[in-house]
C-alpha positions in Angstrom: 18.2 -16.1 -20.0 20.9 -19.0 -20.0 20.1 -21.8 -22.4 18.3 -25.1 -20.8 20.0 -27.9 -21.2 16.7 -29.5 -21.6 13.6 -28.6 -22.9 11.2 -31.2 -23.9 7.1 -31.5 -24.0 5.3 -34.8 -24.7 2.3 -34.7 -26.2 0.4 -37.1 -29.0 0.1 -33.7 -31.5 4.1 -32.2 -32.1 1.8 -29.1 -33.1 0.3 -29.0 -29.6 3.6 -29.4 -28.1 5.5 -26.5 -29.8 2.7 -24.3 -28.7 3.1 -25.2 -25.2 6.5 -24.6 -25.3 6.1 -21.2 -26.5 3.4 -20.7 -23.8 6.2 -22.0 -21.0 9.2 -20.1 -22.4 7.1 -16.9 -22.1 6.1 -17.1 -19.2 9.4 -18.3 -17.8 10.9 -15.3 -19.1 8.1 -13.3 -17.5 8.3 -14.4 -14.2 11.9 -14.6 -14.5 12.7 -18.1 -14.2 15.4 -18.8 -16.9 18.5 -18.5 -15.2 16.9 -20.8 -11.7 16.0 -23.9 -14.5 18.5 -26.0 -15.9 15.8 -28.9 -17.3 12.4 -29.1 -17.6 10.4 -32.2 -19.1 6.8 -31.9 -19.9 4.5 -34.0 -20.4 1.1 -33.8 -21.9 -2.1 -36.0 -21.8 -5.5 -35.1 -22.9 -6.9 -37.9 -23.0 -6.6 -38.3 -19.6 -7.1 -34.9 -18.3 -3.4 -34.9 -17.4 -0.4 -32.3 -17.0 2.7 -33.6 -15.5 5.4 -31.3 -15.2 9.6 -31.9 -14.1 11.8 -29.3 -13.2 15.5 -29.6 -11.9 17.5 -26.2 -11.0 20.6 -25.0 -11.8 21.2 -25.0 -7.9 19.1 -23.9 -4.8 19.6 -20.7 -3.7 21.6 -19.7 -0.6 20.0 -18.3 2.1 20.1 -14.4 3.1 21.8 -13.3 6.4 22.2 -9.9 8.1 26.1 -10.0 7.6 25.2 -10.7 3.5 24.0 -7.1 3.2 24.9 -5.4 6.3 27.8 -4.1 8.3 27.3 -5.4 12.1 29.3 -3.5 15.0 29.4 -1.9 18.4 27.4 0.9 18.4 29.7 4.3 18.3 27.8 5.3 21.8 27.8 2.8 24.2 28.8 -0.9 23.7 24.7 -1.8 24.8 24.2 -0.8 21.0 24.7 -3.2 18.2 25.0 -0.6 15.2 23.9 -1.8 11.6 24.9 0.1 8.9 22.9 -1.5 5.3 25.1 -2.1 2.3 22.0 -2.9 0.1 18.2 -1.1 1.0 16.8 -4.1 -0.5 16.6 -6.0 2.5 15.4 -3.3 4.8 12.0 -4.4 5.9 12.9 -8.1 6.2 15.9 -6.6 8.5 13.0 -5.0 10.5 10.3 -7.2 11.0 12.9 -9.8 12.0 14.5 -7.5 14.7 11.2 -6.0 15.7 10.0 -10.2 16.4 13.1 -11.1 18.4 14.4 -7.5 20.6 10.9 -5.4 20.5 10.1 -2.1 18.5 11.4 0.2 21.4 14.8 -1.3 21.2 15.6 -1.2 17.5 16.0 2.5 16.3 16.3 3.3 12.3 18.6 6.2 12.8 18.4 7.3 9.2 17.6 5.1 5.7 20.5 2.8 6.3 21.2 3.1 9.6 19.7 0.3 12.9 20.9 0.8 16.2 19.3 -2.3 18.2 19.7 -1.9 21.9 20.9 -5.8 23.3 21.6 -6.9 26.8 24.5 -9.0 26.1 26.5 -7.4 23.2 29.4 -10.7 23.1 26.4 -12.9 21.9 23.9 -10.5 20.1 26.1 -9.4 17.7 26.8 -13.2 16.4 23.1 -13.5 16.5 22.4 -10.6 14.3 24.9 -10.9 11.9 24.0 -14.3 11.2 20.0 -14.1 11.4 18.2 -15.0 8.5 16.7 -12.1 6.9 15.0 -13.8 3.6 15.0 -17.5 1.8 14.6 -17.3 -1.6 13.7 -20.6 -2.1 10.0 -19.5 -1.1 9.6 -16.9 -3.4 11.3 -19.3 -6.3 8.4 -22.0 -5.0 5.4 -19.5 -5.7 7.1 -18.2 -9.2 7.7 -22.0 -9.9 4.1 -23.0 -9.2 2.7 -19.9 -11.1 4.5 -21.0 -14.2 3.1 -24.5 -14.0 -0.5 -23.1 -13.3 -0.1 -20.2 -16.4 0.9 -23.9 -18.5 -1.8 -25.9 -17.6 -4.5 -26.5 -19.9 -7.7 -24.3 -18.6 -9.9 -26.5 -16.3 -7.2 -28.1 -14.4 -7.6 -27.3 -11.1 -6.8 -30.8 -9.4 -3.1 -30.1 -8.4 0.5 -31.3 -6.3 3.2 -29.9 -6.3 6.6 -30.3 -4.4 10.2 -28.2 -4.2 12.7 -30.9 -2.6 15.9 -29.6 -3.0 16.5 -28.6 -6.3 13.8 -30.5 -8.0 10.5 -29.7 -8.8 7.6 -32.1 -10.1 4.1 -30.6 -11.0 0.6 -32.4 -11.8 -2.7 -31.5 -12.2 -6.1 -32.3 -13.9 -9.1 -32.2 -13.7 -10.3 -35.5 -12.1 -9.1 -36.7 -8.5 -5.4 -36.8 -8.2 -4.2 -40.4 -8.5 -1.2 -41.6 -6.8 0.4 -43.3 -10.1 0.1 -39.5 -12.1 2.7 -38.1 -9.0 4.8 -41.0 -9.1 5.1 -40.7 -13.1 6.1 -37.1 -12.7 8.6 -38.3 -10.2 9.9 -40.6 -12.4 10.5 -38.0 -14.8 12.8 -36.5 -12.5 14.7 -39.1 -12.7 14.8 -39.9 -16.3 16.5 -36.3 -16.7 18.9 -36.7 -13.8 19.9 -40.0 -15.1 20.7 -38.4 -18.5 18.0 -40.6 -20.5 17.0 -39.6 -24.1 14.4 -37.2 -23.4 13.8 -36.4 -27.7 14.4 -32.8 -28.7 15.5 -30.4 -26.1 16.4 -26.6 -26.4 
């Protein structure tokens, strides 16, 4: 796991702040999240039932086409076949359901483990099509690993939450009274405390 450039958690108790720190660099490391964060800022209210939560990334990360993992041509038969030849299995059933939706399950044949031959009507614009469909976004799977680490943070009883992903910035609060509008903006705010390079107090 790269080092975070920051690291901070606010709290009224230093002791209960250490603790959560421990608790979020676990589970970080768990769900394999250290090398996606570059900053995270914390803060910590119990008085108020409150958990605000900051995250910036070290960068969003790119989208997955067909030509990323895959070999596109014309099929060796007969130029109505667009043959796929995988470089990584990884992406198989992504590759699938995605050609299944768009050309039907009769016309895409999985000739052996990474092997497609997709039968298409116009082959000059199919095989553009193909090589650059979008087979996964990992930004969706990095938005339910990012959430779960908040949640697995969160003091027990919290279940009031928001959370948004714009870009690569992440803000996180929840209690366990009604949401108030000020406790999102704050952790907004937050967001731009880091980016703007204030001092945040210890960081790791």
């Amino acid at each position: 796991m790269e080092p975070l450039e920051t690291f901070k958690v606010e709290t009224k108790i230093p002791e209960e702040g250490e603790a959560y720190k421990s608790i979020l660099s676990d589970v970080m490391s768990e769900l394999a999240l250290g090398n996606s964060i570059g900053r995270i800022y914390v803060v910590i209210t119990p008085e108020d039932s409150l958990f605000q939560m900051a995250i910036i990334l070290r960068g969003s990360p790119p989208l997955v086409k067909t030509s990323d993992f895959a070999d596109v041509n014309i099929g060796a038969v007969t130029r109505s076949e667009i043959q796929i030849i995988l470089r990584d299995e990884k992406y198989l059933p992504d590759l699938l359901e995605k050609l299944w939706a768009k050309y039907g399950r009769g016309k895409v044949i999985q000739q052996d483990r990474k092997t497609i031959n997709v039968s298409v009507e116009n082959m000059d614009n199919e095989i553009g099509d193909i090589k650059e469909m979008i087979i996964f976004d990992p930004k969706r799977t990095l938005l339910s690993r990012l959430v779960e680490m908040a949640i697995r943070g969160t003091p027990e009883g919290f279940r009031v939450r928001y959370h948004s992903l714009n870009g690569n910035e992440f803000v996180f609060v929840a209690s366990e009274d009604a949401m108030k509008p000020e406790w999102v903006q704050q952790g907004h705010e937050m967001l731009e405390k880091m980016k703007g390079g204030e001092a945040l107090g210890s960081s790791a």
